[in-house]
N, CA and C atoms as a LAMMPS dump frame, in Angstrom:
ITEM: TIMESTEP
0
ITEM: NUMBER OF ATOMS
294
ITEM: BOX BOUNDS ff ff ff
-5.0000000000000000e+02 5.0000000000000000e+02
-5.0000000000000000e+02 5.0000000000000000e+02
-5.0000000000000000e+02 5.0000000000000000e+02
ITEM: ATOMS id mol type element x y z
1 1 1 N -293.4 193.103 375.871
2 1 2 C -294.44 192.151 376.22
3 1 3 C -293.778 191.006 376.98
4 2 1 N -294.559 190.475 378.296
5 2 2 C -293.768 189.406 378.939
6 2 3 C -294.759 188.688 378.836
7 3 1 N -294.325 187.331 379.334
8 3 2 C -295.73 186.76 379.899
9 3 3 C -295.528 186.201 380.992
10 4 1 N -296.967 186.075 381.712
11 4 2 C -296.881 186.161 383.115
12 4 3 C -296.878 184.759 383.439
13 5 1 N -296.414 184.351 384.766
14 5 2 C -295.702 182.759 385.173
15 5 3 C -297.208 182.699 386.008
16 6 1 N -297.751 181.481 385.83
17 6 2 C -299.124 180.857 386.169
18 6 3 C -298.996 179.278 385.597
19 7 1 N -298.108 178.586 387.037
20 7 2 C -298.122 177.177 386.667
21 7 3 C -299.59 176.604 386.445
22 8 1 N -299.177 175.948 385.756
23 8 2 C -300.822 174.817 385.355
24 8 3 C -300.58 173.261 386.403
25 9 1 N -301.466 173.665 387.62
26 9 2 C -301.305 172.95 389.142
27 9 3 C -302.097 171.771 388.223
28 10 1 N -301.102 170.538 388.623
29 10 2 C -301.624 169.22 388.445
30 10 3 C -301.818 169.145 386.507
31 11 1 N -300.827 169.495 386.07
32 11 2 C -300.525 168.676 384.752
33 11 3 C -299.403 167.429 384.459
34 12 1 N -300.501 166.422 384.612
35 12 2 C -299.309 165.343 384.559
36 12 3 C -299.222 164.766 382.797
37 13 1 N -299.862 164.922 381.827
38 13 2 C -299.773 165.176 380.63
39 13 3 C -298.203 165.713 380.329
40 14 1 N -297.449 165.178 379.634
41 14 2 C -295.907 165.065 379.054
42 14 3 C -296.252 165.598 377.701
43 15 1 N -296.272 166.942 377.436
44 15 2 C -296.069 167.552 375.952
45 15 3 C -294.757 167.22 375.376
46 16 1 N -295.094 167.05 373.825
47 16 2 C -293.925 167.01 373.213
48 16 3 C -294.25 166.67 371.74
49 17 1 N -293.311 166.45 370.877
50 17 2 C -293.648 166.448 369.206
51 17 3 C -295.058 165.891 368.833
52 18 1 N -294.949 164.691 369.935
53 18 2 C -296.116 163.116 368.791
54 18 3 C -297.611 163.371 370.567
55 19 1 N -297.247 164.582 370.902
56 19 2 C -298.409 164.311 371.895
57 19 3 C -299.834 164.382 371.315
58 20 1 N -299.888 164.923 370.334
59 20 2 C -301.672 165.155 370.031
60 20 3 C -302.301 166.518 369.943
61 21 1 N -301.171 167.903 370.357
62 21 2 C -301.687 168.759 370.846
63 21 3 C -301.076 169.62 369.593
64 22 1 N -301.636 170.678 369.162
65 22 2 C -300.82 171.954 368.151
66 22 3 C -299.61 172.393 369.067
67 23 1 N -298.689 172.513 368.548
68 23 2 C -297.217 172.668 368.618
69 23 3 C -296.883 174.089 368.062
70 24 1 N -296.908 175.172 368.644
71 24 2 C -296.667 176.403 368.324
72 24 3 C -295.451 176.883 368.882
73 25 1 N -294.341 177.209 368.09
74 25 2 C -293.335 178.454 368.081
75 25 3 C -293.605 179.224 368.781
76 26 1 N -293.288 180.221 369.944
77 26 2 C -293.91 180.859 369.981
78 26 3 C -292.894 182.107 370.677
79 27 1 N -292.298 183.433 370.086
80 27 2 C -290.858 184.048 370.413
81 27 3 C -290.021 183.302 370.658
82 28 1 N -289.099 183.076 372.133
83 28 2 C -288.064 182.284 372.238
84 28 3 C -288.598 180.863 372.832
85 29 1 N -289.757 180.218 372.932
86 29 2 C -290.194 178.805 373.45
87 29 3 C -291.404 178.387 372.531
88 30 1 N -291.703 177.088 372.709
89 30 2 C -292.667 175.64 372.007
90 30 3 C -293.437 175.92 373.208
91 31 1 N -294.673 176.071 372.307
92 31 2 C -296.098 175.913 373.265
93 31 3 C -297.087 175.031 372.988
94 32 1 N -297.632 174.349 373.383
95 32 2 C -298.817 173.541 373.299
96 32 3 C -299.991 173.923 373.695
97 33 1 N -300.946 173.47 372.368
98 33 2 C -302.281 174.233 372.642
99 33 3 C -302.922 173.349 373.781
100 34 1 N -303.679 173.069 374.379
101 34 2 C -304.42 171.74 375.255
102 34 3 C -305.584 172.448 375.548
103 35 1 N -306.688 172.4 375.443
104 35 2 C -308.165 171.777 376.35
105 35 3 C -308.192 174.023 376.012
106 36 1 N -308.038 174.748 375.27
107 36 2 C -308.444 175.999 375.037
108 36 3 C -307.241 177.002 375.589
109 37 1 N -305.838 176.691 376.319
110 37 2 C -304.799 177.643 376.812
111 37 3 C -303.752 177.523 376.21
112 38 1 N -302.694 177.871 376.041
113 38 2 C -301.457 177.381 375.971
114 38 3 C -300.314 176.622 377.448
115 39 1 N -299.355 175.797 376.588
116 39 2 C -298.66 175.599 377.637
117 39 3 C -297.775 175.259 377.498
118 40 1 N -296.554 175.917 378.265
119 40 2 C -295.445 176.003 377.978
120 40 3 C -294.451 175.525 378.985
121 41 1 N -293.249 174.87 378.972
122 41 2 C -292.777 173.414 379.915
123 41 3 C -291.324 175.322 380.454
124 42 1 N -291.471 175.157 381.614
125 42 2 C -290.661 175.938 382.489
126 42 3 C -290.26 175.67 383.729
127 43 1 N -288.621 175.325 383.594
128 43 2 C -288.089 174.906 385.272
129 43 3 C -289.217 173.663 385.696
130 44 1 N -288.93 172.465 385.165
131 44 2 C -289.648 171.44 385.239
132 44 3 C -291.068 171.188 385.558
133 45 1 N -291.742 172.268 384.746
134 45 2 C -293.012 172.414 384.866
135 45 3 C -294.12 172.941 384.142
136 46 1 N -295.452 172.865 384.046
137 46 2 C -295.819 173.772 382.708
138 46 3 C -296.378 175.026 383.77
139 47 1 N -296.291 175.766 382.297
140 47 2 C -297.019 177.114 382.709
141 47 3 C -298.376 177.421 381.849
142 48 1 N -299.259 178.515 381.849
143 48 2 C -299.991 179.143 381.293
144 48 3 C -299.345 180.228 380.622
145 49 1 N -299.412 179.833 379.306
146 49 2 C -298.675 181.383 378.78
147 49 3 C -299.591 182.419 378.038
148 50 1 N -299.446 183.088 378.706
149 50 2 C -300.516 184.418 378.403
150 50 3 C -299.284 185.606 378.846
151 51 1 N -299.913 186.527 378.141
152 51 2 C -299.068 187.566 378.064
153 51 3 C -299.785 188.652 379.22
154 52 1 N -298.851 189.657 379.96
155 52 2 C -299.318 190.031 381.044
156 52 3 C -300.172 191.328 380.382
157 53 1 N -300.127 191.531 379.13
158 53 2 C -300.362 193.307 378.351
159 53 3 C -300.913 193.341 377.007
160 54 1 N -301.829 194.059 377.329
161 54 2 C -302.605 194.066 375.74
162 54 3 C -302.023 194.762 374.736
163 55 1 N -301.226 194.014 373.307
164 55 2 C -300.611 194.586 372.485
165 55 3 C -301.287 193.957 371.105
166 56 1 N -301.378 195.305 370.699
167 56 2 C -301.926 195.543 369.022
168 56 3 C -300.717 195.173 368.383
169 57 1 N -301.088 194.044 367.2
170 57 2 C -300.051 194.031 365.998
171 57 3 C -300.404 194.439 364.776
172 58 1 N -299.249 195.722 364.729
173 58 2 C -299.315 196.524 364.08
174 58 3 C -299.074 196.658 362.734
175 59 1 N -299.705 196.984 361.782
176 59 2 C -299.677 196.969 360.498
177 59 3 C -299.791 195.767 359.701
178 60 1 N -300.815 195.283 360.406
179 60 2 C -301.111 193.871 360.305
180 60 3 C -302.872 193.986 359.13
181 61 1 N -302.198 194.039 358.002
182 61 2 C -303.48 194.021 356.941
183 61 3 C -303.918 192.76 356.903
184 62 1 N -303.887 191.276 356.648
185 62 2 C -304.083 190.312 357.191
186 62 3 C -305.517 190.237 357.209
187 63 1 N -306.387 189.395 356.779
188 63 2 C -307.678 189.112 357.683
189 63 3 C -307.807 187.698 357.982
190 64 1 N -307.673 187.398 358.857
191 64 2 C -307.714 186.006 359.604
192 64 3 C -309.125 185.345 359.6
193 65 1 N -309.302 184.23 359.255
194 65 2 C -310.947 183.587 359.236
195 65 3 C -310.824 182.32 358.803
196 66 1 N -312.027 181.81 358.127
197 66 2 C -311.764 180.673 357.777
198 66 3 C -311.307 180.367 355.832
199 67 1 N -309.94 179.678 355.951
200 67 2 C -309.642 179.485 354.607
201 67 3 C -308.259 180.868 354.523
202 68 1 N -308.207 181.569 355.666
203 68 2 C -307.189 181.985 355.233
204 68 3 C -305.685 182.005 355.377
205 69 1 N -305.47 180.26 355.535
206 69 2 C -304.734 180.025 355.298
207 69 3 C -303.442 179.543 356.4
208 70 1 N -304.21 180.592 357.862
209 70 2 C -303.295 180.259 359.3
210 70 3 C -304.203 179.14 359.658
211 71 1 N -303.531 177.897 360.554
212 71 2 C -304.069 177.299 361.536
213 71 3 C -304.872 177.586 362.83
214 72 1 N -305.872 177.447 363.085
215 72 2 C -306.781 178.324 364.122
216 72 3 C -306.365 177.549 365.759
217 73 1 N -306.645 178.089 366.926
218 73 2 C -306.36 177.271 367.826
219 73 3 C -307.648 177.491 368.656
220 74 1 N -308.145 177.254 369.032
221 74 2 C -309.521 177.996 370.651
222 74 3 C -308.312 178.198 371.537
223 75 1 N -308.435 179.601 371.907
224 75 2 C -307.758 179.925 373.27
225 75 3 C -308.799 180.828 374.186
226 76 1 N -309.408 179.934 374.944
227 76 2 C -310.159 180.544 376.04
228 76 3 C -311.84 180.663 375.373
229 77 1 N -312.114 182.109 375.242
230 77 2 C -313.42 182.335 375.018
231 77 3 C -313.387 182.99 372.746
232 78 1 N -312.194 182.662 372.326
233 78 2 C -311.774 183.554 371.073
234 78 3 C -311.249 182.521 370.77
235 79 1 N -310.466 182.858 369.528
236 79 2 C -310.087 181.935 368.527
237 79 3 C -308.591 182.789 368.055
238 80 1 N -307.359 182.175 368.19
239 80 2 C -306.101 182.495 367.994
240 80 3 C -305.83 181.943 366.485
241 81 1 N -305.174 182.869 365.928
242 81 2 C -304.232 182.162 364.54
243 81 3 C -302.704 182.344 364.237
244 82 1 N -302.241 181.234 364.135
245 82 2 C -300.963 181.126 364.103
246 82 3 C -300.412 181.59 363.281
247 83 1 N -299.331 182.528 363.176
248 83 2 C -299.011 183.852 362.313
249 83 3 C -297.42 183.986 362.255
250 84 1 N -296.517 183.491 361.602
251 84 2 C -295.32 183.703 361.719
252 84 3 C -294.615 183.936 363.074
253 85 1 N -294.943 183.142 364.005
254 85 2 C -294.46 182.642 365.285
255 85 3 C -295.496 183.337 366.6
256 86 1 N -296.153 183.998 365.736
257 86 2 C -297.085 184.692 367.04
258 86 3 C -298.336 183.932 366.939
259 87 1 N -298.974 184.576 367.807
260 87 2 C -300.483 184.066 368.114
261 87 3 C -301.667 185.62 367.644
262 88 1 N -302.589 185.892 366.602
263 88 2 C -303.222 186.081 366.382
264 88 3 C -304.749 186.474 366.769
265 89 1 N -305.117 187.318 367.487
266 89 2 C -306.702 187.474 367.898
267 89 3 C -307.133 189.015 367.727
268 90 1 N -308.601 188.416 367.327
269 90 2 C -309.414 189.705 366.915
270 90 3 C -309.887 190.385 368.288
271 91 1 N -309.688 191.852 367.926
272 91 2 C -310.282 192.231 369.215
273 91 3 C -310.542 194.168 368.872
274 92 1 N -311.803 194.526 369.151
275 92 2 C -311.727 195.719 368.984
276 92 3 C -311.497 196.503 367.602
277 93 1 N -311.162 195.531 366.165
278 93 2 C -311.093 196.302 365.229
279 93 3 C -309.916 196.049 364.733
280 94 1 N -309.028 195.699 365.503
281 94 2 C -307.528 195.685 364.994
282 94 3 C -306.965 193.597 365.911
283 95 1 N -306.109 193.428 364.947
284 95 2 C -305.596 191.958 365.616
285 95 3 C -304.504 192.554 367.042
286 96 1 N -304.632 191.371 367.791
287 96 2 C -303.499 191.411 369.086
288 96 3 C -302.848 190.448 368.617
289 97 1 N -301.384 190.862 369.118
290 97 2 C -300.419 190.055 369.236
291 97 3 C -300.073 189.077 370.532
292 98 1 N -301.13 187.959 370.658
293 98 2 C -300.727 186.931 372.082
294 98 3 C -299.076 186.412 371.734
């Protein structure tokens, strides 16, 4: 799984610990949730981090909702949950791994 490079044109917003925004782990980089995307600071700049490929996480018994326990984020048109460094979404029956 990669994710695909899609600067976020005209973010002058400075992420960082005390900005205001959820602060997610996320594989090897810190992402910030903002305004429904993620965003992630690359070669002096942010990006959109979305992953280029739809991947099922697997063996994932888990039911994600409310009260259970992950932090929720809005990403886009769905609702992400923060999951031992990944990102969480329902789709089709089974969770994806953003």
């Amino acid at each position: 799984m990669t994710a695909l490079h899609q600067e976020h044109a005209s973010h002058k917003h400075a992420h960082g610990p005390d900005c205001g925004h959820t602060r997610v782990r996320h594989g090897d980089h810190v992402e910030y949730a903002h305004d429904g995307h993620f965003h992630r600071e690359h070669e002096g700049h942010w990006d959109e981090c979305e992953q280029d490929a739809h991947v099922a996480h697997e063996d994932h018994d888990h039911r994600h909702g409310d009260g259970c326990g992950h932090e929720s984020v809005l990403h886009g048109d769905h609702v992400d949950y923060l999951h031992d460094g990944h990102r969480h979404a329902a789709h089709d029956g089974h969770w994806d791994d953003h």
